[in-house]
C-alpha positions as CSV (number, residue, x, y, z in Angstrom):
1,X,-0.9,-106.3,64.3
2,X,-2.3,-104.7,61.7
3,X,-1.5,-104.7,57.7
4,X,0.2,-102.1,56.5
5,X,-1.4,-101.3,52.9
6,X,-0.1,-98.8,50.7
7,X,-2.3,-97.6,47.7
8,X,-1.7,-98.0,44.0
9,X,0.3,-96.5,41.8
10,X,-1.3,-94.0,39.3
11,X,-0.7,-94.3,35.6
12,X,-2.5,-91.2,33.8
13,X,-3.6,-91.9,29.9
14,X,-3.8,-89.0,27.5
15,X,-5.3,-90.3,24.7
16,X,-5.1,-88.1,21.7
17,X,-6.9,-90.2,18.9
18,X,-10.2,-90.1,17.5
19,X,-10.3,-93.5,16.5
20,X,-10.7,-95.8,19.7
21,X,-9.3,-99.1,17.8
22,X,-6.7,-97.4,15.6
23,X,-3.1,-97.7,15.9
24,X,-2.9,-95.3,18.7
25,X,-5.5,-97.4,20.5
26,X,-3.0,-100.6,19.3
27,X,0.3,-99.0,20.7
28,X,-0.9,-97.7,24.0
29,X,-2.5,-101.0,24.6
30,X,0.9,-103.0,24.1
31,X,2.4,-100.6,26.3
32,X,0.1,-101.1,29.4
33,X,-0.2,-104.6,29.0
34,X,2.8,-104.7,31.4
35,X,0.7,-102.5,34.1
36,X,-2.4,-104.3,33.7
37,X,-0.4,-107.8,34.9
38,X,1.0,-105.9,37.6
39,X,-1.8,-105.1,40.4
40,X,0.3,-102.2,42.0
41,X,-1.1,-99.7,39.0
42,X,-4.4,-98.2,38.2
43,X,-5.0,-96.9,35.0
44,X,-7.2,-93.7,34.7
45,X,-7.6,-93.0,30.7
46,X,-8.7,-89.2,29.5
47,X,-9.8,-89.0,25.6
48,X,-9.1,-85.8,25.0
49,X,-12.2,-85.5,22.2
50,X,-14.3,-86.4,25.0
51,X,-13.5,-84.3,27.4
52,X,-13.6,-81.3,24.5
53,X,-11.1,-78.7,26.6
54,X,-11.5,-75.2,25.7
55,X,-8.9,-74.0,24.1
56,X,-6.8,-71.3,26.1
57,X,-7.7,-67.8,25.5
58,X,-4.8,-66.2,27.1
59,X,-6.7,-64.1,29.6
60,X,-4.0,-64.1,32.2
61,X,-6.5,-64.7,34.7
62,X,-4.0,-67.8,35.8
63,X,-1.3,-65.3,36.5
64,X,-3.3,-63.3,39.0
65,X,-4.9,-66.6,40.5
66,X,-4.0,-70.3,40.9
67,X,-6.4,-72.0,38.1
68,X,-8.3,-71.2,35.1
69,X,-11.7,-69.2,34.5
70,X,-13.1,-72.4,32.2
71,X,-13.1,-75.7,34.6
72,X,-13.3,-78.3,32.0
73,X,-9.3,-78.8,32.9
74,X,-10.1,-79.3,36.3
75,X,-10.6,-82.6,36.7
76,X,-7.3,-83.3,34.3
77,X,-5.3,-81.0,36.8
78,X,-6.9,-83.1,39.4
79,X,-5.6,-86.2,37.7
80,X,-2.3,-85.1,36.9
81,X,-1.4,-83.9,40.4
82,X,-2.3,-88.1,42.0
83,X,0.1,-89.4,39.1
84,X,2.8,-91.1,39.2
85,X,2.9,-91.6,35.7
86,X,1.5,-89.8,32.8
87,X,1.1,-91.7,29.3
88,X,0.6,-89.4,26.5
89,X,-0.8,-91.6,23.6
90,X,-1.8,-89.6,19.9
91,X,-1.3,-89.6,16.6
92,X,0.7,-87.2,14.4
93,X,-1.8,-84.5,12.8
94,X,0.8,-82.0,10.3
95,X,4.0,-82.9,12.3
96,X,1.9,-82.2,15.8
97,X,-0.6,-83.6,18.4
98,X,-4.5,-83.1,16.9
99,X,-6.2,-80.3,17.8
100,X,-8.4,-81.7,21.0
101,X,-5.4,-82.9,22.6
102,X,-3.1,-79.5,21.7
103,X,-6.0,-77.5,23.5
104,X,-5.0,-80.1,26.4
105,X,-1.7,-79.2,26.0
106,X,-2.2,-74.8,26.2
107,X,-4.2,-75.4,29.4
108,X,-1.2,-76.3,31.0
109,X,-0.7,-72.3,30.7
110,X,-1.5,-72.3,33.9
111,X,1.0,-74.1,35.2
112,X,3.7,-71.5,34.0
113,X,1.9,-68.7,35.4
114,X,1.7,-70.2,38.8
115,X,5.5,-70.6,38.6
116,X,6.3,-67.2,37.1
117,X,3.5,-64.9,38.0
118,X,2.6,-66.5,41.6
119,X,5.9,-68.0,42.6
120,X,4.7,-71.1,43.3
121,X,7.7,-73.0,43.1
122,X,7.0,-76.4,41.7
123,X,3.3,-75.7,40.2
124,X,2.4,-79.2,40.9
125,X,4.4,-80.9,44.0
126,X,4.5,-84.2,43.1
127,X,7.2,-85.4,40.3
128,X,6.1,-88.1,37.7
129,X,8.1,-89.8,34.7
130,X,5.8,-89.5,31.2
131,X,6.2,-91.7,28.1
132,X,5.0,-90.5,24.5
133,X,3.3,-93.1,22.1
134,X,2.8,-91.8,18.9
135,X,1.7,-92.9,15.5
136,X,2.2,-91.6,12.3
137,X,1.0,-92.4,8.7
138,X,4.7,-91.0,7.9
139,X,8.4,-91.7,8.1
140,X,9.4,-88.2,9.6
141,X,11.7,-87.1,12.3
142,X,10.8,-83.7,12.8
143,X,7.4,-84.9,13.8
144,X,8.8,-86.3,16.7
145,X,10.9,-83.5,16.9
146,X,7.9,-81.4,17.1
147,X,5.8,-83.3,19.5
148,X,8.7,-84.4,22.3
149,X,9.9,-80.5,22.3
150,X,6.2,-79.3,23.2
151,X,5.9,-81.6,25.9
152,X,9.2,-81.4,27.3
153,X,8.2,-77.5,27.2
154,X,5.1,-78.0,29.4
155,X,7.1,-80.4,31.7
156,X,9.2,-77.8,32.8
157,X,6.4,-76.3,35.0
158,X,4.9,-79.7,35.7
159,X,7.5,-81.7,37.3
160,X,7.2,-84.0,34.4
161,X,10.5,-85.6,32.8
162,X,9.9,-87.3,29.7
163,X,11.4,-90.4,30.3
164,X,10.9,-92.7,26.8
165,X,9.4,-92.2,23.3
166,X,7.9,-95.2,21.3
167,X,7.0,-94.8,17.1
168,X,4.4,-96.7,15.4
169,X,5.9,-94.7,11.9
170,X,4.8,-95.7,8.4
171,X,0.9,-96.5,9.1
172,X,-0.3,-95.7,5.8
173,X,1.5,-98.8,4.7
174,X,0.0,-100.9,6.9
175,X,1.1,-103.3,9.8
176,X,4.5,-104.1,8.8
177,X,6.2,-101.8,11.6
178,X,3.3,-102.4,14.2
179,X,5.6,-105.1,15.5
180,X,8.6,-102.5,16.3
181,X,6.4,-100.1,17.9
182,X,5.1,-102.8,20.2
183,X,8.5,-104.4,21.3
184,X,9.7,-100.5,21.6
185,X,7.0,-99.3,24.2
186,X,6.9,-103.0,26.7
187,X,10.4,-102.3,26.5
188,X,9.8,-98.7,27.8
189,X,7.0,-100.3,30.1
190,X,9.2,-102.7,31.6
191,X,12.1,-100.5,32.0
192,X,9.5,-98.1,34.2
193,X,8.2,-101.1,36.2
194,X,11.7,-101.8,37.3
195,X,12.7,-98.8,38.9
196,X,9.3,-98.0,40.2
């Protein structure tokens, strides 16, 4: 008789930073540690500085037709549509996301377009959980504030439901909450891993 096998799970990675071995690089590594041990995930990792996403120009052409007249979000949309859970790691840049990883963020335009303009009712079929890492050289609320209320904005079109929140605040002062951060988003991970 044949084995049944089942494929992995998919863990998306926006990351947002443009330092590779910051504290962005620090907390998002803490938090997959739990999914690296466990061989049912694979981990696909999008920087959005590398992929340099054109910002949206707000052409409409979305709401006439299903996608976007620049492709360079294609292979994100593409990514976003296997997941089964979407990781959006940054840093705080004046109380939002930094610029690369905002222009990430408009592209999902076309998301609300193809539920409002097309009818296509959800945009993207499949539903996935997301977790926000962030890091800030601050101690301010409204920066999460900020950041949590534009994904959960973009969700809304993309089946997404934002499902935990982990803070590395206070960086300019160094390590001393790196610790809290850490224990905060394995806690998240682990708390995923259990009902998944």
């Amino acid at each position: 008789m044949p084995l049944h096998f089942e494929g992995k799970k998919k863990l998306l990675v926006l990351f947002g930073s443009p330092n590779g071995q910051g504290c962005t690089r620090k907390l998002l590594d803490s938090f997959l540690v739990r999914f690296r041990e466990n061989n049912s995930w694979e981990i696909t990792e999008i920087n959005a500085y590398e992929e340099n996403v054109h910002p949206c120009t707000g052409c409409k052409s979305c709401a006439k037709k299903e996608g976007c007249v620049f492709d360079d979000f294609d292979r994100i949309d593409k990514e976003l549509r296997a997941s089964d859970l979407l990781v959006v790691a940054s840093p705080v840049y004046n109380c939002s996301f930094p610029s690369p990883l905002k222009a990430v963020l408009d592209r999902t335009q076309r998301y609300f377009e193809a539920r409002f303009s097309l009818g296509i009712r959800p945009p993207i079929k499949k539903h996935r959980e997301a977790v926000l890492l962030l890091t800030m050289g601050s101690q301010e609320d409204f920066a999460v504030e900020v950041t949590t209320y534009q994904l959960s904005r973009a969700f809304t079109v993309m089946n997404t439901e934002l499902a935990g929140c982990a803070v590395w605040d206070a960086t300019d002062l160094g390590e001393q909450k790196k610790g809290e951060a850490q224990q905060k988003a394995q806690g998240i991970a682990l708390e995923i891993l259990s009902r998944m």
